[in-house]
VOGU-3710 file (C-alpha; in Angstrom, 3 decimals, decimal comma):
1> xxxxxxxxxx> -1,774/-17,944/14,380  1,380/-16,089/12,829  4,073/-18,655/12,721  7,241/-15,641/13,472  8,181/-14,660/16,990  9,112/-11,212/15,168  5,563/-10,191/14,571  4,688/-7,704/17,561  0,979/-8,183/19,041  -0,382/-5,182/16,912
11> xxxxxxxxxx> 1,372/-6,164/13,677  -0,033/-9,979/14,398  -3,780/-8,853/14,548  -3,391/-6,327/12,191  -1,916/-9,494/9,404  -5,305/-11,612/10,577  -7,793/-9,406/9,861  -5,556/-8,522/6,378  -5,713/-12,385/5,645  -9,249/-12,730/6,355
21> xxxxxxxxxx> -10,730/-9,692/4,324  -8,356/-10,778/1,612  -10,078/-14,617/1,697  -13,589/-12,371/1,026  -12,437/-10,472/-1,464  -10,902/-13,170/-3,712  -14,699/-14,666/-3,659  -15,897/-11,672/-5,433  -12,495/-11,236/-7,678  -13,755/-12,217/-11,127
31> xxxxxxxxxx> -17,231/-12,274/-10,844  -20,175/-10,138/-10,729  -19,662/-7,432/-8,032  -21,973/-4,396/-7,884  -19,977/-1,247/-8,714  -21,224/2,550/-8,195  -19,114/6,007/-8,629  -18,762/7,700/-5,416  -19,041/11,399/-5,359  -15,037/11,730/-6,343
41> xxxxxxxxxx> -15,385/9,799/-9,252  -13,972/6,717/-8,513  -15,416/3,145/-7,900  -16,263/1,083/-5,149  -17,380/-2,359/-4,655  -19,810/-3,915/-2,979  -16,711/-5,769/-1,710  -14,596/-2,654/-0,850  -17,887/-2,339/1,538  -17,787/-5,948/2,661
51> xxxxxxxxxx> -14,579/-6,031/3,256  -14,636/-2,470/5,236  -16,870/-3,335/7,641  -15,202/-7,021/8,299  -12,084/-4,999/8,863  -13,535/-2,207/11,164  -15,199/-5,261/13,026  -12,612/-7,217/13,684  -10,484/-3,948/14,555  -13,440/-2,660/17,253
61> xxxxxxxxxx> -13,508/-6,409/18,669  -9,421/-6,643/19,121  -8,250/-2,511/19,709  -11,179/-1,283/20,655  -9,446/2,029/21,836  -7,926/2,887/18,321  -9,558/5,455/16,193  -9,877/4,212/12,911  -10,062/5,650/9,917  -10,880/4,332/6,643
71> xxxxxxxxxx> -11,433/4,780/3,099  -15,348/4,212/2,481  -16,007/5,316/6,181  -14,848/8,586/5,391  -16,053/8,963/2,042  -19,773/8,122/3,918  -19,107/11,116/5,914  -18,069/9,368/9,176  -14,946/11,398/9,894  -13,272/10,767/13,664
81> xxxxxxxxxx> -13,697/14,134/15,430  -10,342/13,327/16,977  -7,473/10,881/16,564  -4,688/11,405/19,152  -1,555/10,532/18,749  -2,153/6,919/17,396  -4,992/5,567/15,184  -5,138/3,135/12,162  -5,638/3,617/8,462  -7,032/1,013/6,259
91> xxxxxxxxxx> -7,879/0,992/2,464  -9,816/-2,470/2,299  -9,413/-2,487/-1,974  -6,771/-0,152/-2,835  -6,702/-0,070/-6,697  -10,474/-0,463/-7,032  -10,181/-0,100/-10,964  -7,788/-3,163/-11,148  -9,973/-5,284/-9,353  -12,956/-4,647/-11,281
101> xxxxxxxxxx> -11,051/-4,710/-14,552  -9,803/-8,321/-13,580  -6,163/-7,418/-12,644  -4,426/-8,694/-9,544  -3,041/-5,282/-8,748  -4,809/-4,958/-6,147  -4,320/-5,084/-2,461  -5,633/-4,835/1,231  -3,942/-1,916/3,666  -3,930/-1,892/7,244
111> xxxxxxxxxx> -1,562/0,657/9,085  -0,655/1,895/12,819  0,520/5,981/12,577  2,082/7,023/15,656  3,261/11,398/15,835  1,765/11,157/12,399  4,315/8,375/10,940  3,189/5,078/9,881  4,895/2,917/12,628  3,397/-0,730/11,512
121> xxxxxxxxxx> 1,905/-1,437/8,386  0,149/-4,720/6,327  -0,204/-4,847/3,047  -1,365/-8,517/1,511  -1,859/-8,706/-2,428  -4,674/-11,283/-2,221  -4,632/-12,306/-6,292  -1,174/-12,847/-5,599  -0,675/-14,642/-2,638  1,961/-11,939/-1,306
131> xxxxxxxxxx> 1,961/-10,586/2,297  4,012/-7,453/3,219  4,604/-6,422/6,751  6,651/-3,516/8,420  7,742/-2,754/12,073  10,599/-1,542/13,859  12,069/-5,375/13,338  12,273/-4,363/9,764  9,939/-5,562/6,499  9,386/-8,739/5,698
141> xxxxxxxxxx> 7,413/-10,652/2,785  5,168/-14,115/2,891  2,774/-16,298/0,776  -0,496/-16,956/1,600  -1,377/-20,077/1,031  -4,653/-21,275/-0,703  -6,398/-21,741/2,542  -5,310/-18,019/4,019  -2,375/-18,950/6,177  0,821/-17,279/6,487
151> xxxxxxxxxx> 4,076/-19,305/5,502  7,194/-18,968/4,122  8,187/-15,199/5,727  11,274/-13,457/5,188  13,201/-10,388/5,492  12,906/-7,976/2,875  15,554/-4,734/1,719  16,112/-2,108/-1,210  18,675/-2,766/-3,248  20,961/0,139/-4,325
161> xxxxxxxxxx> 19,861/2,311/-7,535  21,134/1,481/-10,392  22,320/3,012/-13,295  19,330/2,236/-14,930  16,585/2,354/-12,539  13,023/0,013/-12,764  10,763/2,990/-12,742  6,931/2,057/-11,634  4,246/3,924/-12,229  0,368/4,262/-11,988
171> xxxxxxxxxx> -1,647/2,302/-14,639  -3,737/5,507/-14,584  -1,504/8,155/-14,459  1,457/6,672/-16,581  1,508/8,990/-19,635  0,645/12,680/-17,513  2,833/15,329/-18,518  4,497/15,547/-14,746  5,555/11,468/-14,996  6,922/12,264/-18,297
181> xxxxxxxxxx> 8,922/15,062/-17,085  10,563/12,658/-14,006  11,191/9,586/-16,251  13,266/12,183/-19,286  15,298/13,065/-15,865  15,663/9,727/-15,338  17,429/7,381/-17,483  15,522/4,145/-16,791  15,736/0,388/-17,679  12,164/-0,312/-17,891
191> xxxxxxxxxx> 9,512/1,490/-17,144  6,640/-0,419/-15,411  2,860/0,105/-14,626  1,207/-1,374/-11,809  -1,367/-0,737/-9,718  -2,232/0,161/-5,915  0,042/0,052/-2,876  2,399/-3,079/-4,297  4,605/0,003/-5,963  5,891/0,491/-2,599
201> xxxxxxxxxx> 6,451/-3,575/-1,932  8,217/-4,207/-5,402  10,406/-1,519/-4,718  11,026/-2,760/-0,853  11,746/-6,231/-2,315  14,780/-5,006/-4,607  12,323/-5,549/-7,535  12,186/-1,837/-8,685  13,721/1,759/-7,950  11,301/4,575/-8,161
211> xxxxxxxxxx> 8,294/5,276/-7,764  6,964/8,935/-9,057  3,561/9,382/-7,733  2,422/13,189/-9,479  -1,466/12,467/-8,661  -4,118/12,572/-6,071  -3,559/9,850/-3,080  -4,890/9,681/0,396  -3,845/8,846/3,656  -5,108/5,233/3,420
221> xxxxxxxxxx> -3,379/4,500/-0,378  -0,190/5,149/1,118  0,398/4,530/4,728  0,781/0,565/4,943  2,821/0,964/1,860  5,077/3,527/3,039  5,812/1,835/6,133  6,929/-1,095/4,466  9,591/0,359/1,738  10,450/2,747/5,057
231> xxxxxxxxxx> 11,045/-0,217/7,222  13,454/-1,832/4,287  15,429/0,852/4,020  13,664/2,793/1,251  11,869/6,269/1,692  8,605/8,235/0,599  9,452/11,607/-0,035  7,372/14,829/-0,832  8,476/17,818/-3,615  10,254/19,119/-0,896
241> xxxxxxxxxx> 12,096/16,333/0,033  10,064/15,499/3,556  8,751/11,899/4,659  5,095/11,990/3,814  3,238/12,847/7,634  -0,419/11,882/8,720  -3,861/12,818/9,981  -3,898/16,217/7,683  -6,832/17,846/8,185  -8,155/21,384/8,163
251> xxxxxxxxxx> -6,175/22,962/5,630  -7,480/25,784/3,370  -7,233/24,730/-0,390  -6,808/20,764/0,296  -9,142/17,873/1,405  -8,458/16,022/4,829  -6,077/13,296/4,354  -4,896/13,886/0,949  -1,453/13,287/0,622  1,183/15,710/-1,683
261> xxxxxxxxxx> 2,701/14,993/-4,478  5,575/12,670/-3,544  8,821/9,967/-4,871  9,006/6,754/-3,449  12,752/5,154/-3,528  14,926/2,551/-2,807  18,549/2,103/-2,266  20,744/5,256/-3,602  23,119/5,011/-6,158  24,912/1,741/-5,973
271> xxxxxxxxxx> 26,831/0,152/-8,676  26,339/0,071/-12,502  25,015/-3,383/-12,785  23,180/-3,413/-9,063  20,209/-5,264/-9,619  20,298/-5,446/-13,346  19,311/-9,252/-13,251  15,569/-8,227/-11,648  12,422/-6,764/-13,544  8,681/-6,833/-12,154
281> xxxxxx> 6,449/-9,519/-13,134  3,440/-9,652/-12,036  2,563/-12,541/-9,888  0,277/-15,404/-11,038  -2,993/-14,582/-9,969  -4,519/-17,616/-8,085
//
């Protein structure tokens, strides 16, 4: 059970099934895990699989009327011929490569969109011990114990920008000449790589500032992730300055669900020395 009265139903199943795919895939974290290249070039797991199906089993069993629509699903060729207005995304390993390479940058993403926002979101960081969640109530952040429970849960916000901004960006994409561009535009403090949807969390936590993200993502990287910096008062932002939307499909010169280019912030400007005191660590992995 989730010890918080503010978890809504949804939110509450959608952090059980998190907690329990993220118990399976710390078995496999570390060890030997069968990895192949799927036609896109990047790598899955045998326990992005495992993990997948526990999810979309548990999900089937509990919301049985939701569409769903996930990562290795899709990339099977088992595409929903229709969503509605509300279905769930879920990336069971998002930042494959870290988890294979033995980095704890890695996390599990459920998320509810609703008129193609991401309403409730779940992100848990399973090396880590770190739970994210996001609802209309607002984001909030927990360990996970040893054993998979929840404790310890409280409310999470941005902190304003400042003058220096904690930049984060993508251990793969950190040196491309569109990242260097944003980060000579912007003076930063440090400038910080790390891996999968926990870009959006540091940042939600007051940890960071900016996130440039000037590569390929889909649907399922960002949504749980985007509704939690969203929900602490942070925003995801396309070239054009519009909140990243859902369920794209059918466009000419792009792939369903692939997201555009986009800038994930916190606070705005605040004072000089806002936040100077933080800087991203990365959590002990367990």
């Amino acid at each position: 059970m989730i010890p918080d009265q503010r978890f809504e139903p949804m939110l509450a199943i959608f952090t059980e099934i998190a907690l329990e795919a993220s118990s399976l895939i710390l078995q496999a974290f570390g060890g030997d895990c069968r990895t192949r290249e799927k036609a896109d070039a990047s790598p899955v797991t045998d326990a992005d699989v495992a993990a997948e199906r526990l999810i979309a089993a548990r999900l089937r069993e509990r919301l049985p009327s939701l569409p769903l629509v996930a990562e290795e699903a899709i990339s099977d060729g088992h595409v929903p011929a229709a969503l509605g207005r509300r279905f769930v995304l879920v990336d069971p390993i998002d930042g494959t490569r870290e988890f294979v390479g033995g980095i704890g940058d890695f996390t599990v993403n459920i998320a509810l969109v609703e008129g193609g926002r991401p309403r409730l979101g779940v992100v848990v960081a399973p090396a880590y011990g770190e739970i994210f969640t996001a609802s209309p109530a607002g984001a909030f952040k927990g360990i996970v114990e040893a054993d998979g429970t929840l404790a310890r849960l409280h409310p999470i916000r941005v902190r304003p920008r400042p003058k220096f901004p904690v930049v984060l960006v993508s251990r793969s994409r950190a040196t491309t000449p569109d990242v260097t561009a944003f980060l000579a535009r912007h003076l930063s403090a440090e400038v910080v790589p790390v891996g999968s949807s926990l870009k959006f969390c540091r940042i939600a936590e007051g940890m960071a500032d900016l996130y440039p993200c000037f590569g390929r993502t889909m649907e399922w990287d960002t949504a749980a992730g985007q509704a939690v910096l969203e929900a602490a008062g942070g925003s995801v932002l396309d070239l054009q300055d519009a909140p990243l939307v859902y369920d794209k499909r059918d466009r000419a010169h792009e792939a369903d669900f692939a997201n555009a280019y986009f800038v994930a912030s916190g606070g705005p400007a605040g004072s000089s020395d806002a936040g100077e005191s933080h800087s991203v660590e990365a959590s002990p992995a367990r």
